[in-house]
TORMI-50494 format. One record per residue (C-alpha): residue number from 1; chain; x, z, y. Coordinates in nm, 4 decimals, padded with zeros to 6 digits. Each point is the difference from the previous one (the first is absolute). Layout:
// residues N
NODE  resi  chain      east        up     north
NODE   NUM      A         X         Z         Y
...
This chain:
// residues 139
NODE  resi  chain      east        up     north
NODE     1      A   01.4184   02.8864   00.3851
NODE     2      A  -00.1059  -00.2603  -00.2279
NODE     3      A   00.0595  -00.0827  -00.3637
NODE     4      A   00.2630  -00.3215   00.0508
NODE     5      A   00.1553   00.2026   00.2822
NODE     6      A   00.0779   00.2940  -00.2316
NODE     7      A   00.1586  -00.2212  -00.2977
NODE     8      A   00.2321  -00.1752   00.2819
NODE     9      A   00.1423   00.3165   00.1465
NODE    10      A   00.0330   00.1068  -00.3593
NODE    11      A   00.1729  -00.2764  -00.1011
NODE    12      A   00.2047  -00.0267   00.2591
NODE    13      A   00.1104   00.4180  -00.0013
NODE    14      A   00.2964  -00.0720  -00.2441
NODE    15      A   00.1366  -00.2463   00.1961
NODE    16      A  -00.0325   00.2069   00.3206
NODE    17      A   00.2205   00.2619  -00.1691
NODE    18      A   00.2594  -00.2514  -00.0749
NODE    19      A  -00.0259  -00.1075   00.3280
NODE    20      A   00.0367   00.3650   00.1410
NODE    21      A   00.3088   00.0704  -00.2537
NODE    22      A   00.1772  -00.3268   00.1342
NODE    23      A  -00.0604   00.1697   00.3421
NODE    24      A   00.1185   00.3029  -00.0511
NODE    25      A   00.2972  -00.1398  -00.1750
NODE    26      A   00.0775  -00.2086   00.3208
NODE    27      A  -00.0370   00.2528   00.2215
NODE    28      A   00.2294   00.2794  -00.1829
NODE    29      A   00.3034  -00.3219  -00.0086
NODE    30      A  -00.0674  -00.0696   00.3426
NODE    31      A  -00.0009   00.3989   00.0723
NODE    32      A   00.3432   00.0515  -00.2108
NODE    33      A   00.1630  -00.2882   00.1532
NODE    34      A  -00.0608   00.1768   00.3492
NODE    35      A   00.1197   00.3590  -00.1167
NODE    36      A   00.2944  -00.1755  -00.1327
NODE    37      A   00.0948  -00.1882   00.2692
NODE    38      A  -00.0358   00.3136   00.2728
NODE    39      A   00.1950   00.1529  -00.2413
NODE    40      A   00.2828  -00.2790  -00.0597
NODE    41      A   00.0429  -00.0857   00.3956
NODE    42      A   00.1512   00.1983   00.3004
NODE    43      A  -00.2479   00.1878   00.1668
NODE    44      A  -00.3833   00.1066  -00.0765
NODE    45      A  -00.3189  -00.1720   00.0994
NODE    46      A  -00.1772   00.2988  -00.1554
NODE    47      A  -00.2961   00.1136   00.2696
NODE    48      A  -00.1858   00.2009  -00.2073
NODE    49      A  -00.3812   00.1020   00.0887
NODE    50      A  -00.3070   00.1748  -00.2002
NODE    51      A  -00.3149  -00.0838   00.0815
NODE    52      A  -00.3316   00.1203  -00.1335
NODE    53      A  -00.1852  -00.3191  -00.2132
NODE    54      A  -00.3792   00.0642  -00.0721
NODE    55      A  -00.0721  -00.1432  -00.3469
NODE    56      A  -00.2791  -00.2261  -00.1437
NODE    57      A   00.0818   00.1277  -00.3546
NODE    58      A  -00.2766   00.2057  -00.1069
NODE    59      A   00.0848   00.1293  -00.3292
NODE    60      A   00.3157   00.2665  -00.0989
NODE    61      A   00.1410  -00.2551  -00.2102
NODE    62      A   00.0143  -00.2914   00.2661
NODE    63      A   00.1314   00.2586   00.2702
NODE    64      A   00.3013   00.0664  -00.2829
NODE    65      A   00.0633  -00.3153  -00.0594
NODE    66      A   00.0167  -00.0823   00.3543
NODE    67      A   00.2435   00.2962   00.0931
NODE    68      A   00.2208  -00.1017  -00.2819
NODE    69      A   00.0486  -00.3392   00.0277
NODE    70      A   00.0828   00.0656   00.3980
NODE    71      A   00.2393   00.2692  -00.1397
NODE    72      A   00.1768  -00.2212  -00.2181
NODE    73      A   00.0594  -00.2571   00.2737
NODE    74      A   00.3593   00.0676   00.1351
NODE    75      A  -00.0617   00.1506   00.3479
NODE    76      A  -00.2942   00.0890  -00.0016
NODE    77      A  -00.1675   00.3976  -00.1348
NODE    78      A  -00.3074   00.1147  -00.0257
NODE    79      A   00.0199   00.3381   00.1558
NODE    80      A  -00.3880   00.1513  -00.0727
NODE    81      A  -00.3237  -00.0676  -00.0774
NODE    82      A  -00.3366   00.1736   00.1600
NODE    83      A  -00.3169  -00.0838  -00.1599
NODE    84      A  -00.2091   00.0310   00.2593
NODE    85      A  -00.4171   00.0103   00.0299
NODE    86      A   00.0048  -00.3531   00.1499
NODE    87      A   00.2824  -00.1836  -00.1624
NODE    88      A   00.3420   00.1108  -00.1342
NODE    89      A   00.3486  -00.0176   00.1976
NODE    90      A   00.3223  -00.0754  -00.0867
NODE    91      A   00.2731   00.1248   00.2272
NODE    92      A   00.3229  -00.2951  -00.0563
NODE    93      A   00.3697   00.0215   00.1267
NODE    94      A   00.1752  -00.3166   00.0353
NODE    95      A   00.3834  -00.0947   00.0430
NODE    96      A  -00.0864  -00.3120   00.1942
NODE    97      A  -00.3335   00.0805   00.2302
NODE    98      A   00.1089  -00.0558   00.3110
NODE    99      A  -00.3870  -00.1053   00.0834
NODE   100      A  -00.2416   00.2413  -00.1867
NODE   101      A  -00.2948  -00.1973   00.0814
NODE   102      A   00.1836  -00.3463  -00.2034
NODE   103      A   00.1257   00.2588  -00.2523
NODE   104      A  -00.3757   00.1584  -00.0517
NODE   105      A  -00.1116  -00.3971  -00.0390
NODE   106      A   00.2815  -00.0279  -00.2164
NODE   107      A  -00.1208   00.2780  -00.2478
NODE   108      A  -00.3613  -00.1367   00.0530
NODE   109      A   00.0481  -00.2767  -00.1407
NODE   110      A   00.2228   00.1623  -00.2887
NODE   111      A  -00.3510   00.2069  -00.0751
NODE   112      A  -00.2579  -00.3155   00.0655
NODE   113      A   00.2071  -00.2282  -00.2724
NODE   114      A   00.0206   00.3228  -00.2285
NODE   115      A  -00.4117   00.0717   00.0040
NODE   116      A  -00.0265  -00.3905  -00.0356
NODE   117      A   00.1777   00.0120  -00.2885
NODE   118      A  -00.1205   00.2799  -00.1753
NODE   119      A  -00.3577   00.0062   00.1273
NODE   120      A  -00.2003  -00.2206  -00.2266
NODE   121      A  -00.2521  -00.1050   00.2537
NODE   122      A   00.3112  -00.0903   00.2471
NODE   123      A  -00.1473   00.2174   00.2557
NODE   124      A   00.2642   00.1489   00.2185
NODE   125      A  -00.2493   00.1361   00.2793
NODE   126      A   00.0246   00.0545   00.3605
NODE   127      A   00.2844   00.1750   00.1829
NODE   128      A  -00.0915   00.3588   00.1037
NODE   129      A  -00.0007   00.0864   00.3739
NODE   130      A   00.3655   00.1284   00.1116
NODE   131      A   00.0698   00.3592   00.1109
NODE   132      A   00.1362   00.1301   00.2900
NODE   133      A   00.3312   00.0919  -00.1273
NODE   134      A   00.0677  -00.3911  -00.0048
NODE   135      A   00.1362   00.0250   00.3742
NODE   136      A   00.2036   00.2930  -00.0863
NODE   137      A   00.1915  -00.1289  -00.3083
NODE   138      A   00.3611   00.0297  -00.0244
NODE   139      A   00.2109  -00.3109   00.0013
């Protein structure tokens, strides 16, 4: 990586985070405003699902900070981590994942706008392969 391309993603990392904090911010009024709703009208449109989401986070603290911030989000828990010899896993429940292949792209791109932010260099990396248990999820 050269010199000039260093300083820019260094400049530009605070205002990534800021970025990623108006994000999250979004997201949890958007995700309380849902909750509420289901919880305010007749009837449910709860359909919950887990499915297993294969992380690009490689260090402890970005796998934390990941599996809190989708904890925190109303409707969604993260249920367990393995750190496994390829790449870690986090196993999510969701109130509202009728699809678990939209709400595994959901989460993705929860975790690629987290690593943007926090990574200095901005580089989220690729997607690991899926496992089998993705046609055997719950839903």
């Amino acid at each position: 990586m050269s010199a000039a391309r260093r300083v820019t993603h260094l400049i530009t990392w605070p205002w990534r985070l800021l970025g990623f904090a108006g994000y999250f911010g979004w997201l949890l009024v958007v995700s309380n405003l849902t909750v509420i709703r289901d919880i305010a009208t007749p009837g449910s449109d709860v359909q919950a699902g887990i499915v297993e989401l294969p992380l690009r986070c490689r260090t402890d603290l970005e796998i934390t900070l990941l599996a809190n911030l989708i904890s925190l989000t109303p409707g969604t828990l993260t249920l367990a981590v393995r750190a496994g010899p390829e790449h870690p896993v986090l196993y999510v429940h969701g109130m509202y994942a009728p699809e678990p292949g939209a709400f595994r792209r959901e989460l993705g791109d929860l975790e690629a706008r987290m690593l943007r932010a926090l990574r200095r260099n901005a580089n989220v990396g690729a997607l690991p392969g899926r496992s089998a248990s993705d046609k055997g999820e719950q839903s």
